[in-house]
Backbone as CSV, one residue per row, in Angstrom:
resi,resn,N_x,N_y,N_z,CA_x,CA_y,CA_z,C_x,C_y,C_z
1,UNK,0.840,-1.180,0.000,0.000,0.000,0.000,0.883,1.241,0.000
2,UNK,0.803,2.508,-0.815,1.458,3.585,-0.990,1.313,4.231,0.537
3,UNK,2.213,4.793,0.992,2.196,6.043,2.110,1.188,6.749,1.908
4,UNK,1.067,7.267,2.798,-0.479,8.459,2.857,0.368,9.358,4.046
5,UNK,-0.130,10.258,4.270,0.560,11.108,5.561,-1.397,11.934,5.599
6,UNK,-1.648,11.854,7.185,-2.649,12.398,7.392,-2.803,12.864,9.286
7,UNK,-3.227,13.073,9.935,-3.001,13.105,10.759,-5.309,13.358,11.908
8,UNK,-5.345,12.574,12.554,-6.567,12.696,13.405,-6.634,12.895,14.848
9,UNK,-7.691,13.419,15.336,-7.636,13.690,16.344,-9.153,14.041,17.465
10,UNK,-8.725,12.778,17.894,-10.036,12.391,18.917,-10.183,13.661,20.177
11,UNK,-11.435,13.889,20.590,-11.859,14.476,21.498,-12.399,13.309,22.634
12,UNK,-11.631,13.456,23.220,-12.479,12.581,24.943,-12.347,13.319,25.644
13,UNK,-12.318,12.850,27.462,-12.385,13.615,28.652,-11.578,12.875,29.467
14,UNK,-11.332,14.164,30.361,-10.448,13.112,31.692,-11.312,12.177,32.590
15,UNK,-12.694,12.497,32.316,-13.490,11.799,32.778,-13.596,10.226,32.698
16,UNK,-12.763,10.019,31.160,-12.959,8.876,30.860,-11.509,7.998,31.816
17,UNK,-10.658,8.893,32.533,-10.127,8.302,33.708,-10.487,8.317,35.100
18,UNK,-11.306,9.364,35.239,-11.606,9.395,36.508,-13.069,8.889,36.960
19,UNK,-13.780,8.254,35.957,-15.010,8.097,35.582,-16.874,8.722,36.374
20,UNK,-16.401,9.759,36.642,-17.226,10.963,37.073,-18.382,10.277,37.727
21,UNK,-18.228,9.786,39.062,-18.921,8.836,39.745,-20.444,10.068,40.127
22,UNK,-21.079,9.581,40.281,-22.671,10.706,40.747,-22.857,11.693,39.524
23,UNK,-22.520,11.796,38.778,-22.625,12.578,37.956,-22.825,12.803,36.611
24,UNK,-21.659,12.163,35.473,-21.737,11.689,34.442,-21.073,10.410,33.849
25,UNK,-21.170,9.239,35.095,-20.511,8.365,34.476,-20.978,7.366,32.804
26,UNK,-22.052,8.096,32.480,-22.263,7.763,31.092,-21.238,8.286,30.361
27,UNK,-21.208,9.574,30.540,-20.209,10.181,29.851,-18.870,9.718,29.333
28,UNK,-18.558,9.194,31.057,-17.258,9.133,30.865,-17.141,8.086,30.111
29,UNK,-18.038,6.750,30.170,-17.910,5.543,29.858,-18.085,5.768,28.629
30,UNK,-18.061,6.660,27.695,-18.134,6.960,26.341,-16.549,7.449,25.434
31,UNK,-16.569,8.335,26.735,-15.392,8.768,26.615,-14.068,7.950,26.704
32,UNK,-14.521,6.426,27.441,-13.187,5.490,27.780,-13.245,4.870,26.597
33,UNK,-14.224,4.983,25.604,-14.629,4.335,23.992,-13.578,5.131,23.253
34,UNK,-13.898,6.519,23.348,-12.895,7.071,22.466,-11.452,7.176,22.651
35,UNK,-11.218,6.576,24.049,-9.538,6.572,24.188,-9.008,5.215,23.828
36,UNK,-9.810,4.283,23.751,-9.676,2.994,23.012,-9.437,2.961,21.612
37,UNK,-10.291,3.585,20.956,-10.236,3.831,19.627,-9.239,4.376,19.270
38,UNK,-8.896,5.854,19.916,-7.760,6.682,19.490,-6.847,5.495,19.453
39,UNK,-6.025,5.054,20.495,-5.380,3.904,20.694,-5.050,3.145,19.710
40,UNK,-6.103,2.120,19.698,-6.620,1.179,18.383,-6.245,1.418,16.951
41,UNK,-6.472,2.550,16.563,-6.259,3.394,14.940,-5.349,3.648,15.180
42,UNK,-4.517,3.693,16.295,-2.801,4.834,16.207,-2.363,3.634,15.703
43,UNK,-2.487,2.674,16.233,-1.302,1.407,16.509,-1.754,1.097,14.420
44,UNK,-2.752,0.805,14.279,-3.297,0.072,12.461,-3.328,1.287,11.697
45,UNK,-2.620,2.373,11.883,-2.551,3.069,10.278,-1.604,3.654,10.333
46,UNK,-0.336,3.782,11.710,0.628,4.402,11.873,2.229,4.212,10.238
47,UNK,1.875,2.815,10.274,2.583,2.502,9.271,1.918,3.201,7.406
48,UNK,1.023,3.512,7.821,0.637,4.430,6.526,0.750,5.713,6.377
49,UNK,1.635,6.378,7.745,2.055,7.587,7.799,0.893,8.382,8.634
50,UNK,-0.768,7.787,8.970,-1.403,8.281,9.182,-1.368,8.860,10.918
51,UNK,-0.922,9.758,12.018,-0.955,9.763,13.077,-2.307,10.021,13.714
52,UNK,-2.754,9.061,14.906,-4.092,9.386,15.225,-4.114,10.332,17.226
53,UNK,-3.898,11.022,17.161,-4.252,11.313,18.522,-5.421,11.627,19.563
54,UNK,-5.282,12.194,20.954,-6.457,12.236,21.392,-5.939,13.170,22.164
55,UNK,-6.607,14.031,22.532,-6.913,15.456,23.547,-7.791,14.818,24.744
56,UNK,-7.259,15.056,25.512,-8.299,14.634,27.092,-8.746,15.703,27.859
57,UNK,-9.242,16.942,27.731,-9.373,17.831,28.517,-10.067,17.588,30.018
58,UNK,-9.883,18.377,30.855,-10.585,18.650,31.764,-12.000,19.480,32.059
59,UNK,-12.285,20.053,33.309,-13.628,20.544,33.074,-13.671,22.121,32.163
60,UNK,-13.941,22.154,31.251,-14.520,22.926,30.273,-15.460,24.124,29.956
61,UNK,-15.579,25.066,30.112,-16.692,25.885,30.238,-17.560,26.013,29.019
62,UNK,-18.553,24.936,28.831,-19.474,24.603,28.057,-20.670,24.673,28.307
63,UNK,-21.456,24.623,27.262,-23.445,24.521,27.266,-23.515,23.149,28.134
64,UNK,-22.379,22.404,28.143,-22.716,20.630,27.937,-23.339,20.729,29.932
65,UNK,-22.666,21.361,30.400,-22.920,21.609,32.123,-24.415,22.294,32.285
66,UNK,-24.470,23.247,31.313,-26.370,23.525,31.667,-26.857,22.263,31.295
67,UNK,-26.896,21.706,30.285,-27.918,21.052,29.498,-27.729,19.939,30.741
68,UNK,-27.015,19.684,31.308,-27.217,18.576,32.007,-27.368,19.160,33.711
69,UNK,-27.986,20.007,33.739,-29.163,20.444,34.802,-28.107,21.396,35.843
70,UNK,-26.541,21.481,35.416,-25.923,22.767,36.404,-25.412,23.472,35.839
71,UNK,-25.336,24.527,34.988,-25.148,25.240,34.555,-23.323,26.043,35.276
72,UNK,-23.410,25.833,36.655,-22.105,26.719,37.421,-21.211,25.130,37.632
73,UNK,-21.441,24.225,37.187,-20.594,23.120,37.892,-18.997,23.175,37.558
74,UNK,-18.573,24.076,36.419,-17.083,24.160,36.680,-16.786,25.296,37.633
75,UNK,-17.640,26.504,37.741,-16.645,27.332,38.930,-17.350,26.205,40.946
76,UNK,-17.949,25.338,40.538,-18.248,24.853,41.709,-17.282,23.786,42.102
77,UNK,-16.600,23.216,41.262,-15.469,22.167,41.339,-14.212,22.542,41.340
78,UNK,-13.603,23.567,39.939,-12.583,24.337,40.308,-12.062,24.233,40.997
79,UNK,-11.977,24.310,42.595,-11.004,24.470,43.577,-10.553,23.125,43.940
80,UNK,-11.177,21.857,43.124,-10.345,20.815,43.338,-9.479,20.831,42.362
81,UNK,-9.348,21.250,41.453,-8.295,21.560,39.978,-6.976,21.724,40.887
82,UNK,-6.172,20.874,40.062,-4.691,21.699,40.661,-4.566,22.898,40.164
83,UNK,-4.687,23.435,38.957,-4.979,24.662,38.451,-5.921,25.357,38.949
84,UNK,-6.418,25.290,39.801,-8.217,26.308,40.457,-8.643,26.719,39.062
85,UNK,-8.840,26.106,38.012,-9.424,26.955,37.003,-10.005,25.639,35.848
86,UNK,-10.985,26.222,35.314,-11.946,25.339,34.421,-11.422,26.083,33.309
87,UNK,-10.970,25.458,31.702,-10.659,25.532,31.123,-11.359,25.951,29.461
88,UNK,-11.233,26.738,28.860,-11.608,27.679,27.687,-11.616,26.710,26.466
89,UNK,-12.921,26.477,25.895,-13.289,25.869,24.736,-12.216,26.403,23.478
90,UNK,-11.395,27.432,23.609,-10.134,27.638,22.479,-9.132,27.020,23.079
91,UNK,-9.173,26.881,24.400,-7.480,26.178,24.628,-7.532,24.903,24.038
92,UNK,-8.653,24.602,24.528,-8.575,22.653,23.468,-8.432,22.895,22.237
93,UNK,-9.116,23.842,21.287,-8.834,24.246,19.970,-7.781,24.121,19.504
94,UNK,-6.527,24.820,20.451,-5.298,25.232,19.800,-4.817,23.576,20.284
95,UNK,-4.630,23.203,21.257,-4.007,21.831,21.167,-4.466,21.166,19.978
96,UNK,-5.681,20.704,19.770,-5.985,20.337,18.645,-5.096,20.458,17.226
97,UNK,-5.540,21.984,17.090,-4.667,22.331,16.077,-3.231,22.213,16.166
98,UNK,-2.721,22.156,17.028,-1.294,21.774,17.367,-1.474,20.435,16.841
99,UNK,-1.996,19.265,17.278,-1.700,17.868,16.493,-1.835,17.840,15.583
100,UNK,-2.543,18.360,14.547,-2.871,18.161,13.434,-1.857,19.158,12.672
101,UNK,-1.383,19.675,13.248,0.253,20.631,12.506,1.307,19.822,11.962
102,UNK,1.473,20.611,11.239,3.414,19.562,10.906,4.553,19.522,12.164
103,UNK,4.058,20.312,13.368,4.906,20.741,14.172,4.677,19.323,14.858
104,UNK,3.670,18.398,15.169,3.238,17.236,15.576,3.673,16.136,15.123
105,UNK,4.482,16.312,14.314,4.715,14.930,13.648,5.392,13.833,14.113
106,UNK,6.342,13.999,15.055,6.514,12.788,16.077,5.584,12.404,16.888
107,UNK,4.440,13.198,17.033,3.280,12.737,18.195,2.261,11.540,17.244
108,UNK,2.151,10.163,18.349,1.495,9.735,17.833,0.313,8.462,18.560
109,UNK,-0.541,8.485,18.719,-1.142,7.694,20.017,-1.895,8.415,20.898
């Protein structure tokens, strides 16, 4: 099969390690799907040049916390963060875009 060079990149949660007991352990258990997968595809297309990664963020300041009935649940947790701080829907962006850069190209898994 010819080389290909491409590069992907999964979205999960840290949830899917810490598995968000009382709260969203659906979630997370979705999320332990997509770190499998990422996984899975790194290891079967790496040899086609293709790199697959995964971003794990933490808690997030998203709609996803209203819709699921608390709307304040990252400044209410926060202070267990080693960082005291819930994290900006562009910071995951730019990591993102960081893997999928040429600057990424040893990253792979």
């Amino acid at each position: 099969m010819a080389a290909r060079v491409g590069a992907i990149v999964n979205v999960s949660s840290a949830a899917s390690r810490l598995g968000a007991p009382g709260e969203y352990v659906d979630y997370a258990a979705s999320k332990g799907a997509v770190d499998t997968l990422t996984t899975g595809l790194a290891l079967e297309v790496a040899a086609q040049g293709i790199r697959v990664n995964g971003v794990r963020p933490g808690l997030i300041y998203t709609e996803m916390h209203a819709s699921g009935g608390e709307p304040g649940r990252v400044d209410r947790v926060k202070g267990s963060l080693p960082m005291q701080r819930g994290g900006q829907p562009e910071e995951v962006a730019q990591a993102i875009a960081w893997l999928l850069s040429e600057q990424s190209v040893v990253c792979d898994g």
